[in-house]
C-alpha positions as CSV (number, residue, x, y, z in Angstrom):
1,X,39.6,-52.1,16.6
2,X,39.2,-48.1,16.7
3,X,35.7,-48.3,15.7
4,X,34.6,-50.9,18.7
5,X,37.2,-48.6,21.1
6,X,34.7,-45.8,19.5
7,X,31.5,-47.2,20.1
8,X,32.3,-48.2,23.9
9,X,33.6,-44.9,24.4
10,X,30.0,-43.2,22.5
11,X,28.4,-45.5,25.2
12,X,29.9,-44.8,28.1
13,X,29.6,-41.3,27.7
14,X,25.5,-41.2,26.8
15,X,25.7,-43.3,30.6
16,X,27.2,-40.7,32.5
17,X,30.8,-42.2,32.6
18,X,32.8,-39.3,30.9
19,X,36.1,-40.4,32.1
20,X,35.9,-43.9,31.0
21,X,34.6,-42.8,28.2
22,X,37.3,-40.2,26.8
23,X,39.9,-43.1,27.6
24,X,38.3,-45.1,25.3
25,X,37.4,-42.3,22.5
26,X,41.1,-41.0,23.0
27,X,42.2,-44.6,22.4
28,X,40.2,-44.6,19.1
29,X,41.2,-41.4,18.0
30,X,44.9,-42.4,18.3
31,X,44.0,-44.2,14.7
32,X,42.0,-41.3,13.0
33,X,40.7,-38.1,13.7
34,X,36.9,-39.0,13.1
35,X,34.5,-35.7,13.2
36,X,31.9,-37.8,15.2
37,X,34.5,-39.1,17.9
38,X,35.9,-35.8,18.7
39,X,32.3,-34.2,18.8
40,X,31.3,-37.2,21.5
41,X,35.1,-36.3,23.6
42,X,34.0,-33.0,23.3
43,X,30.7,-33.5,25.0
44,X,32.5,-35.6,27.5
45,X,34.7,-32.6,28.2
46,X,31.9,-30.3,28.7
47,X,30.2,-32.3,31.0
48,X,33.6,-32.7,33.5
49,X,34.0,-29.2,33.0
50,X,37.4,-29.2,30.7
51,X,36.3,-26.7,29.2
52,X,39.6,-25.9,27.2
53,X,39.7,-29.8,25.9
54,X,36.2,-29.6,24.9
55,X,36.4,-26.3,22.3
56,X,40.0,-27.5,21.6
57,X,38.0,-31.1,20.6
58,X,35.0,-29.2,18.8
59,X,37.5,-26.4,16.9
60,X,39.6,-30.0,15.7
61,X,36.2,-32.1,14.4
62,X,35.3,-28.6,12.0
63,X,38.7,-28.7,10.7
64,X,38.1,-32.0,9.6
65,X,35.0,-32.0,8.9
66,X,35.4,-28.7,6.8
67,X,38.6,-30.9,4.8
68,X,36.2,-33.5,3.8
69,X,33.3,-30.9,3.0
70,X,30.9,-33.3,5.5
71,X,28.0,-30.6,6.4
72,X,26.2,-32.2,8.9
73,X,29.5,-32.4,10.9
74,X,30.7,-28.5,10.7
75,X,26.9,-27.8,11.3
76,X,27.5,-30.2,15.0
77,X,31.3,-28.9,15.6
78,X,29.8,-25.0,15.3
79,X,27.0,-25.7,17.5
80,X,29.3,-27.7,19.9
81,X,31.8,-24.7,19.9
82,X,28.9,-22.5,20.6
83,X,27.9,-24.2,23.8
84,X,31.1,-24.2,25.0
85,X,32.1,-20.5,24.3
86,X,28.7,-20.1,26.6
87,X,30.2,-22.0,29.2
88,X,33.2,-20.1,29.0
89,X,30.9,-17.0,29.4
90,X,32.2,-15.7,26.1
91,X,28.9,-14.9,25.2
92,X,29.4,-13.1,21.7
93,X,31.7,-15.5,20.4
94,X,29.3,-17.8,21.3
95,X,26.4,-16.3,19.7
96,X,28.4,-15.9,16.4
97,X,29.4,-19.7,16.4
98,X,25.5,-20.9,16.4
99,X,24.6,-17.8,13.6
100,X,27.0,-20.1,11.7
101,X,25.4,-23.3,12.8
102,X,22.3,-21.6,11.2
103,X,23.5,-20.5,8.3
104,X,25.0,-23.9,7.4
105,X,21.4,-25.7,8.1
106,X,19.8,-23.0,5.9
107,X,21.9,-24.1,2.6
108,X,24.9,-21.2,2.8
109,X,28.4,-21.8,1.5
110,X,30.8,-23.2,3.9
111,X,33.6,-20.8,2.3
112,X,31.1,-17.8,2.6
113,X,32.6,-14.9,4.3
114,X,29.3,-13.5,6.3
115,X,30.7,-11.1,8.3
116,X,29.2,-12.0,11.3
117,X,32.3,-11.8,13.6
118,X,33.2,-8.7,12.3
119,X,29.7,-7.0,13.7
120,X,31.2,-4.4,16.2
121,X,30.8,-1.1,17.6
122,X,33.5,1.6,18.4
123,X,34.2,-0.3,22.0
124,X,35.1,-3.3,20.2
125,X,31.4,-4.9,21.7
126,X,29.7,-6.8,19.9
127,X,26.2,-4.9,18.5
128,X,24.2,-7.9,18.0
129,X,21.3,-7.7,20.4
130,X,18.3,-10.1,21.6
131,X,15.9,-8.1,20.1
132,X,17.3,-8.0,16.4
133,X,17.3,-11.9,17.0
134,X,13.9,-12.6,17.9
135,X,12.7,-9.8,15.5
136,X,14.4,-12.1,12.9
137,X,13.1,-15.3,14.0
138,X,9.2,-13.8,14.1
139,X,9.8,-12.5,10.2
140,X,11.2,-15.8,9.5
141,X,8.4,-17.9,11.0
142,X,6.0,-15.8,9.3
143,X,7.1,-16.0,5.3
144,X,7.5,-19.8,6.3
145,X,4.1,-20.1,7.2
146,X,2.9,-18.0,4.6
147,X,4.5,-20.7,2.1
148,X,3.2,-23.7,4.0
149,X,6.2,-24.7,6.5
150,X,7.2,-26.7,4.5
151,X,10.4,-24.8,4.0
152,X,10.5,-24.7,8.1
153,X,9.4,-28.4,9.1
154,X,11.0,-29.8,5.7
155,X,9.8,-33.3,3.6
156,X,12.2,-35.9,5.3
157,X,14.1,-36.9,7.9
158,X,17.7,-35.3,7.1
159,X,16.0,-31.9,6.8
160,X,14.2,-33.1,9.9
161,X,17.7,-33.4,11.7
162,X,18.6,-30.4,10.4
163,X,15.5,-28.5,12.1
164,X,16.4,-29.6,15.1
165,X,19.7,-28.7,14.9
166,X,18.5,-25.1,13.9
167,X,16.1,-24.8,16.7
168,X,18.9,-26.0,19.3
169,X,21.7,-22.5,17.9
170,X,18.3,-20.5,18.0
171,X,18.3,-21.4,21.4
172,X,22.0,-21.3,22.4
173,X,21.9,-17.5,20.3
174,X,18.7,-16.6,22.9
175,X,20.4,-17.7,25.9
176,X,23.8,-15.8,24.8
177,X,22.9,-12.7,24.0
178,X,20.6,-12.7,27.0
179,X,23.5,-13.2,29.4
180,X,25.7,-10.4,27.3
181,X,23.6,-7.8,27.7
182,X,23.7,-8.2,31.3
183,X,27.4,-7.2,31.1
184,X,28.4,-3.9,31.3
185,X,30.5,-1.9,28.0
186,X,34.0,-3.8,27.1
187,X,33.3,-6.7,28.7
188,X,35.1,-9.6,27.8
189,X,32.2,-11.4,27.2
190,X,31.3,-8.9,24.6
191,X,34.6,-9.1,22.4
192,X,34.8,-11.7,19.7
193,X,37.6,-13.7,19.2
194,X,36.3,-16.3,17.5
195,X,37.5,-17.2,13.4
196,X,35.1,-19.3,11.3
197,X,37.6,-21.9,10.9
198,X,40.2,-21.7,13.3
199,X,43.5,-24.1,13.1
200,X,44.0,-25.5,15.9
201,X,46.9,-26.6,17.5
202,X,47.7,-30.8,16.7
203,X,48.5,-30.5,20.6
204,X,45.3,-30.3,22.9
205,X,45.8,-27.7,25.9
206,X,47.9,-29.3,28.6
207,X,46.4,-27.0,32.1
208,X,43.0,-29.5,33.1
209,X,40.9,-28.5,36.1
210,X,41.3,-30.6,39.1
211,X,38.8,-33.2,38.9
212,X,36.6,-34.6,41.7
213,X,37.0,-38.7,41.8
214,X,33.1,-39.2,42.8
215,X,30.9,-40.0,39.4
216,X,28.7,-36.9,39.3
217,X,25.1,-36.9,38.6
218,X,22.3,-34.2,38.4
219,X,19.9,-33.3,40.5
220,X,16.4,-33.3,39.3
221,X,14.7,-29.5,38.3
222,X,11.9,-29.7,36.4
223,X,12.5,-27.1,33.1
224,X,15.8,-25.8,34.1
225,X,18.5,-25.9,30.9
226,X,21.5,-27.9,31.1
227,X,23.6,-25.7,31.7
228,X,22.6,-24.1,35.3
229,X,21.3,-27.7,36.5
230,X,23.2,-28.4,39.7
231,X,25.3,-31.2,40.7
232,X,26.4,-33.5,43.9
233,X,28.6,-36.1,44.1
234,X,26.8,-39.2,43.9
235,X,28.0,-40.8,47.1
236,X,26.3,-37.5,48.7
237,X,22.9,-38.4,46.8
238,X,23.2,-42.6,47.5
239,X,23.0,-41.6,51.6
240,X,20.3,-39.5,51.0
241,X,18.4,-41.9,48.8
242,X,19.1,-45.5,50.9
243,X,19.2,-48.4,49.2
244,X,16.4,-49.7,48.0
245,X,16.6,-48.5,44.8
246,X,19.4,-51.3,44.3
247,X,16.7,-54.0,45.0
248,X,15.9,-56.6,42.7
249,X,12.0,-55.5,42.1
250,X,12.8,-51.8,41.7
251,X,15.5,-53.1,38.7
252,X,12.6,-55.5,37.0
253,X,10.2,-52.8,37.4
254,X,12.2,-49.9,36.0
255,X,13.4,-52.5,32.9
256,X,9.9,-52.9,32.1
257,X,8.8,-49.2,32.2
258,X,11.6,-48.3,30.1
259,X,10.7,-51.4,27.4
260,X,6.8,-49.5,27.7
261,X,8.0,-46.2,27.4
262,X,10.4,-47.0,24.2
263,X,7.2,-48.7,22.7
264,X,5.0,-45.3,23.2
265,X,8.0,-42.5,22.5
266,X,7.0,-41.8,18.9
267,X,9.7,-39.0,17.6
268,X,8.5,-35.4,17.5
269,X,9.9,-32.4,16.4
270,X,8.7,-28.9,16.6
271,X,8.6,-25.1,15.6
272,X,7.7,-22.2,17.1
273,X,6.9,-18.3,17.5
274,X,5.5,-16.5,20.4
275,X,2.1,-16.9,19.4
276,X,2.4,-20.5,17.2
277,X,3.8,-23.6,17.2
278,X,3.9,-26.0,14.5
279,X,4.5,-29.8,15.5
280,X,5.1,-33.0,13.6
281,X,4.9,-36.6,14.8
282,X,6.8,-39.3,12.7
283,X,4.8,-42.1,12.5
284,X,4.2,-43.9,8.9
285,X,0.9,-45.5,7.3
286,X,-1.4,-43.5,9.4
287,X,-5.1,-43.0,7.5
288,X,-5.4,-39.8,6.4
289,X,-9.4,-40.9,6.4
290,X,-9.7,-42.6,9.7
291,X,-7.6,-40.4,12.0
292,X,-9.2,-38.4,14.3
293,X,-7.3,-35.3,16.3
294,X,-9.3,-34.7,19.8
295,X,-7.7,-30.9,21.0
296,X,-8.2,-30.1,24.8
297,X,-6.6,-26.7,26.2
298,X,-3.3,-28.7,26.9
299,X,-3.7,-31.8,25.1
300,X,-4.2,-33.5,21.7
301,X,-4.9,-37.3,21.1
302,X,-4.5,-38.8,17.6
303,X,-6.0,-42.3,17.1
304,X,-5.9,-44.4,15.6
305,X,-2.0,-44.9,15.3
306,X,-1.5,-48.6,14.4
307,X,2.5,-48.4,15.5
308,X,1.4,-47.7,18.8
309,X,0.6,-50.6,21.3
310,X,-2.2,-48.4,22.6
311,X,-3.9,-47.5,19.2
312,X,-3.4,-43.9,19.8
313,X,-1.0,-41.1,20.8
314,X,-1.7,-38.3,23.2
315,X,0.4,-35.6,23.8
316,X,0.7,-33.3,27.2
317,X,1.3,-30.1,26.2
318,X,4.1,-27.9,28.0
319,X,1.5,-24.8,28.2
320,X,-2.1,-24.1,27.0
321,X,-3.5,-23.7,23.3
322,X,-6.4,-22.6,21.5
323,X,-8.3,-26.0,20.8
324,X,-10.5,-24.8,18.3
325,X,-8.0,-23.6,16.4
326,X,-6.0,-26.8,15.6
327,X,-5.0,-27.7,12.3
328,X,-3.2,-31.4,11.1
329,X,-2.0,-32.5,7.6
330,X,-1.3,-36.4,7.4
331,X,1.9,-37.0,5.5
332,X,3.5,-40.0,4.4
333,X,6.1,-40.3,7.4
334,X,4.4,-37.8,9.5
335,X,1.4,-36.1,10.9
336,X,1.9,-32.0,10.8
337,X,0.0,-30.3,13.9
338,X,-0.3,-26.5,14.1
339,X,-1.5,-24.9,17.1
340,X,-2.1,-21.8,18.5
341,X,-1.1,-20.6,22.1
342,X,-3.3,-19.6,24.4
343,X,-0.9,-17.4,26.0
344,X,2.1,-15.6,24.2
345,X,5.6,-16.7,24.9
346,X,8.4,-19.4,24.2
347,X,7.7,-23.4,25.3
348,X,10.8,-25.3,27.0
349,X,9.6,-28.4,25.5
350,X,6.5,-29.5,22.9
351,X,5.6,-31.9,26.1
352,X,4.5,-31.3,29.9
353,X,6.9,-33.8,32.0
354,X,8.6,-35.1,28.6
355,X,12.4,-33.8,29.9
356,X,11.1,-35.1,33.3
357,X,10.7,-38.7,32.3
358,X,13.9,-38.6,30.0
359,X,15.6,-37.9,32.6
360,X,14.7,-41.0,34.9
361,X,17.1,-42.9,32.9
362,X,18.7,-44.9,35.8
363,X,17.2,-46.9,39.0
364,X,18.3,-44.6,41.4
365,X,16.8,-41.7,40.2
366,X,13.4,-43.8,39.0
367,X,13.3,-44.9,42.8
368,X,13.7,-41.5,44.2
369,X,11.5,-39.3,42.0
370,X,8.7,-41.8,43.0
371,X,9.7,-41.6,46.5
372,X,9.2,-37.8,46.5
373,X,5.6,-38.6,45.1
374,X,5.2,-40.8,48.3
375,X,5.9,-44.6,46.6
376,X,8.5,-45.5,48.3
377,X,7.7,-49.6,47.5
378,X,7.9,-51.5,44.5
379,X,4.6,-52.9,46.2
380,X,2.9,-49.9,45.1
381,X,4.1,-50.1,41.0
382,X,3.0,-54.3,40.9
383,X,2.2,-55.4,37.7
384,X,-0.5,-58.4,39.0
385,X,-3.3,-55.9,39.5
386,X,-3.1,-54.6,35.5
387,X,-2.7,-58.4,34.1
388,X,0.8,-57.7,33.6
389,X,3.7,-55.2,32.2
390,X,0.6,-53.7,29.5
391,X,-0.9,-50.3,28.5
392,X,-2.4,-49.7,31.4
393,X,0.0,-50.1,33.7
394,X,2.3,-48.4,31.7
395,X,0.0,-45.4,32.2
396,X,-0.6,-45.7,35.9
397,X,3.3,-45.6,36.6
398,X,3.7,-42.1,34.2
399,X,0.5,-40.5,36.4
400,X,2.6,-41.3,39.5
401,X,6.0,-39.7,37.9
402,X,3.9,-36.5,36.5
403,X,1.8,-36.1,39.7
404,X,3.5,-33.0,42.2
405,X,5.7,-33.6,44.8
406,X,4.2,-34.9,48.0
407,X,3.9,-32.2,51.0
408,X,5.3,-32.3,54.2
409,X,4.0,-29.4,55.8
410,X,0.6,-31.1,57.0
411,X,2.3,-33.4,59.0
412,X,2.7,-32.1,62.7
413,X,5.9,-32.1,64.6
414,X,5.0,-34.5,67.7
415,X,5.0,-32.4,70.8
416,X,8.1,-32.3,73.2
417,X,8.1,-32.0,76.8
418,X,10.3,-28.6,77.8
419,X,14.1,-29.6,78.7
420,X,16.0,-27.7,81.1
421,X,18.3,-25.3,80.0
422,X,21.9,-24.7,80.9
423,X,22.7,-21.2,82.4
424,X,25.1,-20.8,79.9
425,X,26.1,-22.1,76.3
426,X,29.7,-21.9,74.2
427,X,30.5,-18.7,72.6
428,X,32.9,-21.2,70.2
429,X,30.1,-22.3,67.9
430,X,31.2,-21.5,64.3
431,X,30.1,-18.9,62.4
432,X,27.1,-19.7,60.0
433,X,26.4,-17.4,56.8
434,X,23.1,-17.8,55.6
435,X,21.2,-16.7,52.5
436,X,17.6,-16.5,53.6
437,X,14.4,-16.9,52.0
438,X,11.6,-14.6,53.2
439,X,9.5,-17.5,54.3
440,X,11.7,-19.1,56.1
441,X,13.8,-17.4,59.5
442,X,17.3,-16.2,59.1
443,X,20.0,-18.2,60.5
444,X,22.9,-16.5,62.7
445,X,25.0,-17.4,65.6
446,X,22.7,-15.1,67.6
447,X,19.4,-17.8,66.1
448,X,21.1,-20.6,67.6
449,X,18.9,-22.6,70.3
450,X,21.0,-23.1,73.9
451,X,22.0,-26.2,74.4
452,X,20.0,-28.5,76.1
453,X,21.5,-31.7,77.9
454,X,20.4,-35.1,76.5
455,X,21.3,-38.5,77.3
456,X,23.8,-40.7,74.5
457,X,22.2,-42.2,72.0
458,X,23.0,-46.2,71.4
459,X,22.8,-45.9,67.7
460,X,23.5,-43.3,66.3
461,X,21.6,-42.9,63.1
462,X,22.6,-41.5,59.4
463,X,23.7,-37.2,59.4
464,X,20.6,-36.8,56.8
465,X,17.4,-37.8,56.5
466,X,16.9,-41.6,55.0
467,X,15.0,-43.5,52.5
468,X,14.8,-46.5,54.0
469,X,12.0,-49.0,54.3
470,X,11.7,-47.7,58.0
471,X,10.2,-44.4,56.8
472,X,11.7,-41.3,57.8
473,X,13.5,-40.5,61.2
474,X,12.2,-37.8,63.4
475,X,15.0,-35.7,64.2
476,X,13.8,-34.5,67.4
477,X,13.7,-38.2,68.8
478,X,17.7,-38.4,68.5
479,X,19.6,-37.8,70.9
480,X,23.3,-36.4,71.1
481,X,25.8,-37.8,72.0
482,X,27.8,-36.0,74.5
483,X,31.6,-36.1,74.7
484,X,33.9,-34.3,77.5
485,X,35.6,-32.3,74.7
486,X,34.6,-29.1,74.2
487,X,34.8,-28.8,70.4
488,X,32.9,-32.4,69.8
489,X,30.1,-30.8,72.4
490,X,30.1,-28.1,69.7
491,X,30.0,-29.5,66.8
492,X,27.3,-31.6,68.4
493,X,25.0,-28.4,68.8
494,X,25.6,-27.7,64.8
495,X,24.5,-30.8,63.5
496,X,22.0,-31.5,66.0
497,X,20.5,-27.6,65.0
498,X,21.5,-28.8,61.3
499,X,18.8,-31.7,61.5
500,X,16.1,-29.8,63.0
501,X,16.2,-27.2,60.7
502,X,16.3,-29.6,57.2
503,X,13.9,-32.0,58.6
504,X,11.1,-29.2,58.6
505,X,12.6,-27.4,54.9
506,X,10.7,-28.1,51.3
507,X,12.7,-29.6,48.9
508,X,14.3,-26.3,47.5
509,X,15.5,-25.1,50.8
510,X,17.3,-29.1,51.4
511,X,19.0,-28.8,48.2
512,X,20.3,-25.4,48.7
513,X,21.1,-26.8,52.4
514,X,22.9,-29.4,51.3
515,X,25.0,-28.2,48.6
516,X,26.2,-24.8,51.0
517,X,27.2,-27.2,54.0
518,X,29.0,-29.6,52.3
519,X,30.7,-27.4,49.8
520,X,31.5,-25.3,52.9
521,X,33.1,-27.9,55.0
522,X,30.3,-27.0,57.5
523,X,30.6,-23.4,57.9
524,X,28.1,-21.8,55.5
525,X,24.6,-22.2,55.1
526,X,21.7,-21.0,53.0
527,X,17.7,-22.1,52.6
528,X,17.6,-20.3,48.9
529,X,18.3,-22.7,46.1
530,X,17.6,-20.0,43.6
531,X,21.0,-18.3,45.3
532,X,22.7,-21.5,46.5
533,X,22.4,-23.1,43.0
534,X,24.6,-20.7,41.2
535,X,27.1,-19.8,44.1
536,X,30.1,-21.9,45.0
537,X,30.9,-21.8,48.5
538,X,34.4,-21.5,49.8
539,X,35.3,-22.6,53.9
540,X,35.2,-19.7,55.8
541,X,35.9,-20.8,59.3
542,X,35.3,-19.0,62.7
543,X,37.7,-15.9,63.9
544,X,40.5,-17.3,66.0
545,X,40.4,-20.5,63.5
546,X,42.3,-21.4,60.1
547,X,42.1,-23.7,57.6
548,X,44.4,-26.5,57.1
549,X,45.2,-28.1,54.2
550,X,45.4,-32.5,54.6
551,X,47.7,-34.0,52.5
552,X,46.1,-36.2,49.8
């Protein structure tokens, strides 16, 4: 019983549904304290921003873990801790967490006293820096390539797992002490607090964050980490999207590209320095005699690869490389690429677009990264032109997702005839604090347009722009609607100015647009997502006005 209650709670939580799934992985852990199910509540935790529950989950799964001497789980519960000790912006404690996720990977004793946490200076800071890190990590690279890589890449798949798990607390240690030494001497961020095994408390933390009810789900930027991605509710995104993502030949079509892309997703793993990067691609029985390795500046295609319905594998590199100085080993499981970049510098990912298309793992957001790229019909993605659901047309649909954004810009505004203007205009508009770009004009109370008279509108059409089959609606075609009451006249002027402004923004300037209005009940706005993204806006009404509080 605890182990199906487990499995539907693992599930539910890899599809986005965190709360459903703690209830079921609570349910399941009522029976036994399994390693694995706290890690996945943990996760769960961390993504609805419990942040408390989630180290509280992660400090109980290495306690147990560590009781049944099960490495691979106190390697997870470290490098979970870690990533929540980021989020909590304690960033040395953090960084000493994964140093223990790396030290377990690399063979150490669990019971070895290391030292790490005790590496301070006469503030009490912490005195590990990025620089001693990466330092670190070059040496290391280079004695593991001097000896092969085979210590670094490994000869099976548990070592494999274990690789990756190292690269991930490299990664996490990067990120932390890049943040810490942003923050100034005695910090809190710099203090570490943190015990190698701590003992924590049979009861979980009681204080939880107030929760939104609306699902959550991410917005789409390409290359940004996990944990500065930003977020909407859902119901926000739906109204922007429309609905024909829920249509029956979006669904078939996005089954079958998911079936295609499963088929061609060979599992990779990777290593890398500033200046090299050692790749492997686990794929069995491969001929060491017949494979051939084509290298372009940001490509390489190995063929033939019999477990591939194509016959071959080609991989889009995240940045450029030196082609003619590839080198491949054929393994028994594996074939062992090692490349040199063109340009120095860490890689995101081993692939261009790879986080991109794993990302597209539900219709809606399928349907409206294509819709960006100007497909808005499932017309456009039929199968009966490429004989069916193949290769081919597998490939056609991945140039679509991978090709850029479509632009608006060289589409002129239709021309308006000049409206009269009223002699006068409200001095009640509410006050609007923008964050401006330097391409695009700040916004004030003293940038507002006067109002211009217009007659009602019949229909009156969706507050933001739509997806529908219709095409888009020009803004400057709807009318408002005019009420006797001063404040709705208002208000009018807002939204109507509201429209006009994100109907001509890119995509950047929309999401920033978005995400200060409606966090601001309507009175802030900003056009910079890189500002808007990491700012959470409070209302601020107009002087002479207060907020009030409705009872919920």
């Amino acid at each position: 019983m605890s182990n199906r209650l487990a499995n539907d709670g693992v599930q539910l939580v890899t599809a986005g549904k965190y709360a459903q799934g703690i209830e079921k992985l609570t349910q399941a852990l009522k029976d036994r304290p399994a390693p694995l199910w706290l890690l996945e509540r943990s996760k769960a935790y961390l993504r609805t921003k419990e942040l408390d529950l989630a180290l509280h989950d992660a400090e109980t799964a290495l306690s147990v873990a560590f009781k049944r001497a099960n490495r691979d789980h106190m390697i997870e519960a470290q490098l979970r801790r870690a990533i929540t000790l980021f989020r909590m912006e304690r960033y040395a404690d953090a960084d000493v967490c994964a140093y223990w996720a790396i030290s377990l990977v690399d063979g150490a004793k669990a019971t070895a006293d290391d030292g790490q946490q005790n590496l301070v200076d006469a503030n009490g800071d912490y005195k590990v820096t990025l620089g001693q890190v990466e330092a670190a990590n070059q040496a290391e690279y280079e004695l593991k390539k001097k000896e092969g890589m085979n210590a670094a890449m490994g000869n099976t798949d548990n070592r494999s797992k274990g690789t990756s798990l190292r690269n991930q607390a490299s990664t996490w240690r990067l990120q932390a002490l890049t943040a810490m030494e942003k923050l100034p001497a005695r910090a809190p961020g710099r203090k570490v607090e943190v015990v190698k095994y701590p003992t924590p408390s049979a009861e979980p933390p009681t204080t939880k964050p107030a929760q939104s009810t609306d699902k959550v789900v991410e917005i789409e930027s390409d290359g940004e980490q996990e944990a500065t991605k930003p977020e909407i509710p859902e119901a926000i995104l739906n109204h922007a999207l429309g609905k024909n993502h829920e249509d029956e030949a979006w669904r078939v079509i996005f089954k079958n590209f998911q079936d295609c892309r499963n088929k061609n997703n060979l599992r990779t793993d990777f290593y890398q320095t500033d200046t090299a990067l050692t790749a492997s691609i686990f794929v069995k029985n491969v001929s060491k005699d017949d494979l051939k390795v084509d290298s372009t500046e940001q490509s390489i295609t190995l063929s033939p690869i019999p477990s591939v319905p194509s016959g071959s594998v080609t991989l889009n590199l995240f940045d450029k490389i030196k082609p003619s100085e590839t080198q491949y080993t054929v393994k028994s499981m594996k074939i062992e690429l090692v490349m040199q970049k063109a340009t120095p510098g860490k890689w995101g990912a081993l692939k261009a677009g790879d986080e991109t298309l794993s990302r597209l793992n539900t219709v809606g957001r399928f349907y409206h990264h294509l819709e960006e790229r100007e497909c808005p019909n499932a017309s456009d993605l039929s199968a009966a032109g490429f004989g069916g659901y193949n290769q081919v047309w597998y490939n056609h649909v991945v140039a679509k997702l991978q090709a850029p954004k479509a632009s608006k810009e060289s589409k002129p505004e239709p021309q308006k005839p000049a409206k009269p203007v009223e002699p006068e205009r409200s001095s009640h508009l509410p006050s609007i604090k923008a964050t401006t770009r330097p391409d695009l004009p700040s916004l004030s109370n003293d940038a507002l347009p006067p109002r211009m008279p217009v007659p009602a509108a019949k229909n009156a059409p969706p507050a933001y722009p739509t997806s529908s089959k219709s095409g888009p609606k020009n803004w400057d075609s709807v009318a408002a609607e005019e009420d006797d009451s001063d404040e709705e006249k208002e208000s009018g002027d807002v939204n109507d100015f509201f429209k006009k402004i994100y109907a001509g923004a890119d995509p950047d300037a929309k999401r920033a647009m978005m995400k200060s209005f409606t966090e601001s009940n309507g009175t802030s706005l900003s056009t910079d997502w890189a500002s808007a993204s990491k700012t959470k806006y409070k209302t601020e009404p107009p002087e002479g006005a207060e907020v009030k509080e409705w009872d919920k």
